[in-house]
N, C-alpha and C positions, 0 to 999 in steps of 0.2 A: 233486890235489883241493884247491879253494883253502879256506882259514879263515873258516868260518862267526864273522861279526862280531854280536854282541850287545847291546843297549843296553836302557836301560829305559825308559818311556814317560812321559814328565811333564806333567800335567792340569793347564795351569792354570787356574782360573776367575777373570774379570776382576771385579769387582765393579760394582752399577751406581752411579752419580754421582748426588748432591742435587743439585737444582735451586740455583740462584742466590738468597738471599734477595732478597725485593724492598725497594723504600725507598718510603717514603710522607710525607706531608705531617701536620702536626700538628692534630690533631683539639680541638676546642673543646666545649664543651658543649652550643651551642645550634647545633652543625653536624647535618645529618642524610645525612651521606657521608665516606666514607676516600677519600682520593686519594693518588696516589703513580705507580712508574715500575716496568716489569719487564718481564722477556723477551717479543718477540710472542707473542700468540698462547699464552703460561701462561698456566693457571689461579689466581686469586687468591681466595683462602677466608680469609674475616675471621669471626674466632670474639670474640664477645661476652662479655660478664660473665656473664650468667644462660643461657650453653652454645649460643646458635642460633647456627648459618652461616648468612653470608650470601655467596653465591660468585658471580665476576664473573670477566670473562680481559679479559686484555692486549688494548689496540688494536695496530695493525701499527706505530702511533708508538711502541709502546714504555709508554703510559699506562693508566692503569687510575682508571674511579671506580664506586664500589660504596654504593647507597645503604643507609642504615641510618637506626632510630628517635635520636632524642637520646639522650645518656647522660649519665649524675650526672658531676662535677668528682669527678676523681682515679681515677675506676675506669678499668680497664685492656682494651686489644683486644690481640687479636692475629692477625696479616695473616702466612700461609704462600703459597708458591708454588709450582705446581708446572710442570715445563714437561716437555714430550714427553720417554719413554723415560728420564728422570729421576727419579730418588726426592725425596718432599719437601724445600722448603729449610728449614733452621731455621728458627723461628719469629720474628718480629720483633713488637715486643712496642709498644704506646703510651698513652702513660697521659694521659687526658685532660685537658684544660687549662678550670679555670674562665672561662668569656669574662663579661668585662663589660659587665652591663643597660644600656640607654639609661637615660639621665637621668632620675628621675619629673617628671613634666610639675603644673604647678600650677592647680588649679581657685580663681577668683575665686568670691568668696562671692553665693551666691546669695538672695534671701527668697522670699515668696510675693506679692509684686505683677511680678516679673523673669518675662519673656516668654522672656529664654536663658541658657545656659548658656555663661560664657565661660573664657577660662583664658590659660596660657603651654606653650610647649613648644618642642622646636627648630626654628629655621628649617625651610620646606619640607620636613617632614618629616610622617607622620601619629600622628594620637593614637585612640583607642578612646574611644570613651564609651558606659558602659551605665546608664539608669536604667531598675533593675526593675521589671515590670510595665509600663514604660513605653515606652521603644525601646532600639536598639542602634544606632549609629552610630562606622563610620570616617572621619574629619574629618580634613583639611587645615589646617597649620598655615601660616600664610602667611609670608614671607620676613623679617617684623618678628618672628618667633616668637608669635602671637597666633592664637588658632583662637576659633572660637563656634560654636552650636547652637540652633537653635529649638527651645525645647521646648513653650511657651504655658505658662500657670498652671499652679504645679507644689503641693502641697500642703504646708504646715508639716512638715518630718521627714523627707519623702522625700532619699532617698541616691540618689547621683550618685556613680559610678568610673569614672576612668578612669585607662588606660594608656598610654606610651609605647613606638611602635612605629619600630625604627631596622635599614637592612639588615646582616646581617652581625653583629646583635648580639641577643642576648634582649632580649625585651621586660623595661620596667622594672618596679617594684614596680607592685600599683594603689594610686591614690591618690583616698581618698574623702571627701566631702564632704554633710555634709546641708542640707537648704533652712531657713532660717528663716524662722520665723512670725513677720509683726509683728503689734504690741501692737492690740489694739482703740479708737479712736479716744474720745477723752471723751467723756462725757456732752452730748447738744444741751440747748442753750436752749428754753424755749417763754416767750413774751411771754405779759403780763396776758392774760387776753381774757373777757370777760361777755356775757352776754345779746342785750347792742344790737350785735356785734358779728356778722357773718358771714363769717368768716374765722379762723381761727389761726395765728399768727406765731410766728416764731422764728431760731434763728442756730446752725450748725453750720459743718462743715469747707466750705471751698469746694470745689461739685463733688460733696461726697457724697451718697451715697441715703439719701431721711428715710422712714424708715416711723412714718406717722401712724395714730394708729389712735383714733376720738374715737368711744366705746363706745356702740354702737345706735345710728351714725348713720355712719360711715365708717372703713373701713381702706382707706390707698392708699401707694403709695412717690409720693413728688417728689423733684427732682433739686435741691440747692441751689447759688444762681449764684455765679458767682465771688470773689463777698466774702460768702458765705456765708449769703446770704438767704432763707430757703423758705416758704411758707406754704400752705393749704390750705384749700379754700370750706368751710365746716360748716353755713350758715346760720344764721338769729337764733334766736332764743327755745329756747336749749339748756341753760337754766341750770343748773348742776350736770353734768351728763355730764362724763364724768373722759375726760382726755386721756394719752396715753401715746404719746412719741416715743423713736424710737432711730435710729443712723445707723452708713454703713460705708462701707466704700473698696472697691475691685479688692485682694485680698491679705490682707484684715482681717477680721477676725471681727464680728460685732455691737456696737458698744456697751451699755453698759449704758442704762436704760429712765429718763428723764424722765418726771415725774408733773405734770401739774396738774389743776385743776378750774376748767371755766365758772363764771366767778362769776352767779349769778343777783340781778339787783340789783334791790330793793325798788319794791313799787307807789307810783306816784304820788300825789300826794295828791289828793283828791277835787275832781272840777272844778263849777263852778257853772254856775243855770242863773238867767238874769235871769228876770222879771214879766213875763206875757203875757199877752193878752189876743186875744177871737176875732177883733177887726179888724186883727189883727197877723198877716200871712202868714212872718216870720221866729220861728227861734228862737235866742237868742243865750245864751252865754255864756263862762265864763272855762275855762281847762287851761292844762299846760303849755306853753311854746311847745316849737311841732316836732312835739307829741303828736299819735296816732289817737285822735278820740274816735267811741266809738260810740252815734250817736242813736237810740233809742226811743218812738219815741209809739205807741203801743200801739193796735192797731187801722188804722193808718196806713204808717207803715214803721217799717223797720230799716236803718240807712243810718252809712256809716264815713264821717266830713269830717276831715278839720286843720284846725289853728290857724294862726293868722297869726302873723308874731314879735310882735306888741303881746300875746298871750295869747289873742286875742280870737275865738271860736268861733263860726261861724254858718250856718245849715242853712236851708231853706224847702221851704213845704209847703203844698200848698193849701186855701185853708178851702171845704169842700162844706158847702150847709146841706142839712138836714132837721129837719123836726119833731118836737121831743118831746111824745112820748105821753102829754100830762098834761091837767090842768082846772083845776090852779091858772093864776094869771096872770100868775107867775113859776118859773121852770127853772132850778136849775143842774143844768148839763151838766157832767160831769169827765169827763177823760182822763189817764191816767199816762203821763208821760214820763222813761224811764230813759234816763241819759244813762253810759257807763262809758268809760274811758280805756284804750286796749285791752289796754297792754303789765299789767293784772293790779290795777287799782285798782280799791276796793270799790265795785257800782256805787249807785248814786244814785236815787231816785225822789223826781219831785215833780209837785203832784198842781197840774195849770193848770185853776182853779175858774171859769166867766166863770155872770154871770148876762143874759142876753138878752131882751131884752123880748119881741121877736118869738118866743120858743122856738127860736130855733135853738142847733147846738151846734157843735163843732168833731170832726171824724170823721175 
C-alpha cells in the first residue's frame, strides 16, 4: 500500500498594477488645454481647482490634449491616468504659471474736431478698440507699430479703450483715453454799420460759420472767407435794430454773442425851393447832394427826383390852364408844394402865389 502524500494548498492572490503616471506640459494661465504624453489609448482625467473633470485618452502616438476653461496663476491641476486592467496612476500634480500680458498698446490723444482714432502697438499685431455706445473694432496694427480708426466726430468726454491682443499671450491691460473738447472760438467782430448802409460786416475765424441774427429783419449762418471776412444783406433804413453775431468750428462749441446796434443817423436839413412862377414849367431847388427828395404839388403829383452833385434839384410839371371861378379882374390861384428829403427830414411846404391876368392858375 503505498504512502498517501499530503500537502497544503497555497492561494496566492496577485494584486493588480497603477497605471503609469502620465507627464504633461506646463500650463499658463491664459492657456485653455493640458497637454502631455501617456500610455495609448489611457484614459486621462484632469481634476480642476473648484473639483470638475474634465477627461480625454491617449492618442495611438502616445499624446493627450484635453481642453479646459483658464485658470487663476498659481492654482493647481491634477492629471491621473488610467490605462486598461490597471488601477489608477498617482496623481500628477501642476501648478499654473502666471503668462505674461502683451504690452499695453498707446492711444494718441484725440479732441472733438479728429475724424479717428489713432495709436501705437506691436508690429503686425491686433489691437481692440471699444468706444461705448459707439462701435467695437479689431484693428490692424501695421509693421511701423501704428494702427487707426475712423470714427467721424466724436463728442467732448467720450472714452475710447483699447487693448492689446498677442498669440500665446493674455491680452494686455485696457488702456483708456477720453476725447477732448476744444475751447469755443473768441468772440466775432461786427463793423460800424448805420442806416445808409445795407449790408453788415465784420471779421471772425477764417472759414468759420457766423450766425447773424439782426432782430425782426433776419437770422442766417454765412460762411466766412479765408481771411475771415463775412457779411450779410439787411438792407437800408434799419435804424437801431440790434445785431447779434456768434461763430463756431467743426469740434467747438458756439462762441460767445457779439452785440451791436444800427446806428440810425439824423435827418437831413431842410432842402429849399427857389421862386416860381406860372410861366415856369420847372421847379427848382437846393438838398443834399446824393439825396431822394420827395416833390409835392398838391393836386398834381407826388414824385421822388435826385440832386445833382452841385446840390441842385429839379423836377417839371405841366402847366394846364383853367379858369378861376371869380368876377374880380384879378385871381390868385395857390397851390402847396411839399417838398421832403426822403431819408427822414422835416418836410417843407411852400405856398407858389402867382397872380394872372387872364385867371388862369397852375393845377
Amino acid at each position: 500500500m503505498l504512502n498517501k502524500l499530503s500537502s497544503d494548498v497555497v492561494t496566492t492572490i496577485v494584486g493588480m498594477a497603477k497605471s503609469q503616471k502620465p507627464t504633461a506640459n506646463e500650463v499658463k494661465s491664459n492657456h485653455t488645454e493640458v497637454t502631455g504624453r501617456g500610455i495609448p489609448n489611457s484614459r486621462i482625467t484632469v481634476i480642476l481647482p473648484n473639483g470638475t473633470d474634465h477627461v480625454g485618452y491617449v492618442s495611438s502616438e502616445g499624446e493627450f490634449r484635453i481642453m479646459i476653461p483658464k485658470q487663476e496663476a498659481n492654482s493647481r491641476i491634477t492629471v491621473i491616468q488610467k490605462t486598461p486592467r490597471r488601477l489608477d496612476s498617482e496623481p500628477l500634480y501642476i501648478d499654473v504659471i502666471r503668462a505674461i500680458p502683451a504690452p499695453n498698446p498707446r492711444i494718441n490723444e484725440m479732441d472733438t474736431d479728429d475724424t479717428k482714432v489713432t495709436g501705437k502697438g506691436v508690429p503686425n499685431s491686433n489691437v481692440f478698440v471699444k468706444i461705448p455706445g459707439k462701435m467695437e473694432r479689431l484693428v490692424t496694427v501695421n509693421g511701423n507699430g501704428d494702427w487707426e480708426l475712423d470714427t467721424g466726430l466724436l463728442d467732448g468726454g467720450q472714452e475710447i479703450i483699447v487693448h492689446q491682443e498677442l498669440p500665446d499671450r493674455p491680452n494686455s491691460e485696457e488702456v483708456k483715453r477720453n476725447v477732448v473738447q476744444l475751447p469755443a472760438l473768441a468772440v466775432p467782430r461786427i463793423d460800424y454799420v448805420d442806416s445808409s448802409h445795407d449790408r453788415v460786416w465784420g471779421w471772425a475765424e477764417p472759414n468759420a460759420t457766423v450766425d447773424v441774427h439782426v432782430h425782426g429783419i433776419v437770422r442766417q449762418n454765412v460762411t466766412a472767407d479765408g481771411s475771415g471776412r463775412w457779411s450779410q444783406h439787411i438792407g437800408q433804413e434799419r435804424g437801431n435794430a440790434r445785431i447779434e453775431v456768434r461763430q463756431m468750428k467743426t469740434g467747438r462749441p458756439w462762441s460767445g454773442m457779439a452785440v451791436s446796434n444800427v446806428v440810425q443817423l439824423p435827418a437831413l436839413g431842410n432842402p429849399s425851393i427857389d421862386q416860381m412862377n406860372t410861366a415856369q414849367d420847372h421847379i427848382y431847388g437846393w438838398a443834399t447832394p446824393g439825396a431822394t427828395v420827395k416833390v409835392h404839388v398838391h393836386g398834381v403829383f407826388i414824385r421822388d427826383i435826385g440832386t445833382d452833385p452841385s446840390r441842385k434839384m429839379v423836377d417839371t410839371f405841366r402847366i394846364r390852364e383853367r379858369k378861376c371861378y371869380s368876377r374880380s379882374t384879378t385871381k390868385s390861384c395857390r397851390k402847396t408844394m411839399e417838398w421832403m428829403v426822403k431819408n427822414g427830414s422835416t418836410t417843407i411846404t411852400s405856398n407858389a402865389t402867382t397872380k394872372h391876368k387872364l385867371h388862369r392858375c397852375i393845377t
